[in-house]
C-alpha positions as CSV (number, residue, x, y, z in Angstrom):
1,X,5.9,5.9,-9.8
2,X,6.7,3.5,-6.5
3,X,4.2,0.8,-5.8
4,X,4.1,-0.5,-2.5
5,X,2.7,-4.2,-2.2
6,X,2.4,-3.6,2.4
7,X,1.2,-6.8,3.7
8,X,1.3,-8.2,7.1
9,X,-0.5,-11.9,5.6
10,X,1.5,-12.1,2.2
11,X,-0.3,-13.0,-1.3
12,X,0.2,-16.2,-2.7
13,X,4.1,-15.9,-4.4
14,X,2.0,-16.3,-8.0
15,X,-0.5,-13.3,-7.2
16,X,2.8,-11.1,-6.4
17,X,4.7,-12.1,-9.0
18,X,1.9,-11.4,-11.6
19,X,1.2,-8.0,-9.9
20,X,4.9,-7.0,-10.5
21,X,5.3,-8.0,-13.8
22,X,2.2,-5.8,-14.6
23,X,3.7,-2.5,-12.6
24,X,7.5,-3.0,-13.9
25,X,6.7,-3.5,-17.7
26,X,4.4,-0.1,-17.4
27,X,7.6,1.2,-16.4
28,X,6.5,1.8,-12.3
29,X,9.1,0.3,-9.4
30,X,7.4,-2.1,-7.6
31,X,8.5,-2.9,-3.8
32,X,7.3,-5.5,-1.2
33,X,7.1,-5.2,2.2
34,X,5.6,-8.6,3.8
35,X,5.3,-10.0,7.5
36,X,6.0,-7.0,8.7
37,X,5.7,-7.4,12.8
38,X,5.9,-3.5,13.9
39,X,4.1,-0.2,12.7
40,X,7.3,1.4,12.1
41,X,8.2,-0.9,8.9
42,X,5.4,-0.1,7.6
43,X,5.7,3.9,8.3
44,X,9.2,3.7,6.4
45,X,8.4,1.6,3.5
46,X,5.2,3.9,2.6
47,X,7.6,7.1,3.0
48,X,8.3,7.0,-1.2
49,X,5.1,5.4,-1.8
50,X,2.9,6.7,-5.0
51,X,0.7,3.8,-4.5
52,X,-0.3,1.1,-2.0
53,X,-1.7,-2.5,-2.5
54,X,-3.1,-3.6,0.9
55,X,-4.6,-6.3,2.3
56,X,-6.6,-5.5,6.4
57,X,-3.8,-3.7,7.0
58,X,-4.7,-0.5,9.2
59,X,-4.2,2.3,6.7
60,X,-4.8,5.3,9.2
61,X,-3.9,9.0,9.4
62,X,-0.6,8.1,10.8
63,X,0.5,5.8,8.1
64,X,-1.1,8.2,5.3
65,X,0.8,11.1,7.3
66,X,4.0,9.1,6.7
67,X,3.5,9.1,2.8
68,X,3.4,12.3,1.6
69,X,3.6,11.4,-2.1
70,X,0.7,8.8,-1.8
71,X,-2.0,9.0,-4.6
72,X,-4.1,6.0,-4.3
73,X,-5.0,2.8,-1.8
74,X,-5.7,-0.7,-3.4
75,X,-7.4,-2.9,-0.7
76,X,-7.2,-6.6,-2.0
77,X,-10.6,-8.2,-0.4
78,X,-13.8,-6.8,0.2
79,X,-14.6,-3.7,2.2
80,X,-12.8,-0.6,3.2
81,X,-13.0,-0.9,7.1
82,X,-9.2,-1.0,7.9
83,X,-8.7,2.3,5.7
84,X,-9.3,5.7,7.4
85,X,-11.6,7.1,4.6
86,X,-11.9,10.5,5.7
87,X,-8.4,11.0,6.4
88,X,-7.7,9.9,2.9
89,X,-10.3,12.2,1.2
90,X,-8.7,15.0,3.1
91,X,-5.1,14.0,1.4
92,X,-6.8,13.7,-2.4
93,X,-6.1,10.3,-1.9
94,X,-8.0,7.8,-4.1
95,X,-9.1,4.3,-2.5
């Protein structure tokens, strides 16, 4: 499974460091796509996404579109405003 840690404000270095050790030593790849300045970085890192750790990024139908193998959106605050919930319930995805 591919892990995808997409933000455009980055987590501390510690938080991200902690969250990788976790996914690699269950044996998951863990990649990191941070300060990303245009939509299109984002549409090709979540391309052989299983599973997404966010923070507001927009997760819409174009992005979930672009990741066909997606399972499940993490969202790292409070709320579920920047992800499109209906377009992921219509994927099976899990947020």
């Amino acid at each position: 499974m591919k892990v995808l840690i997409a933000t455009e404000k980055p987590f501390a270095k510690s938080a991200v460091d902690g969250i990788k050790q976790i996914i690699e030593a269950a044996g998951h790849e863990c990649s990191l796509l941070e300060k990303y300045t245009e939509k299109q970085q984002l549409l090709d890192a979540v391309a052989t996404a299983n599973a997404l750790i966010i923070r507001s990024d927009k997760m819409d139908e174009q992005v979930m579109e672009a990741a066909p193998n997606l399972k499940i959106i993490v969202r790292a605050g409070a709320g579920y405003d920047n992800v499109d919930l209906e377009a992921a319930t219509a994927r099976g995805i899990v947020v």
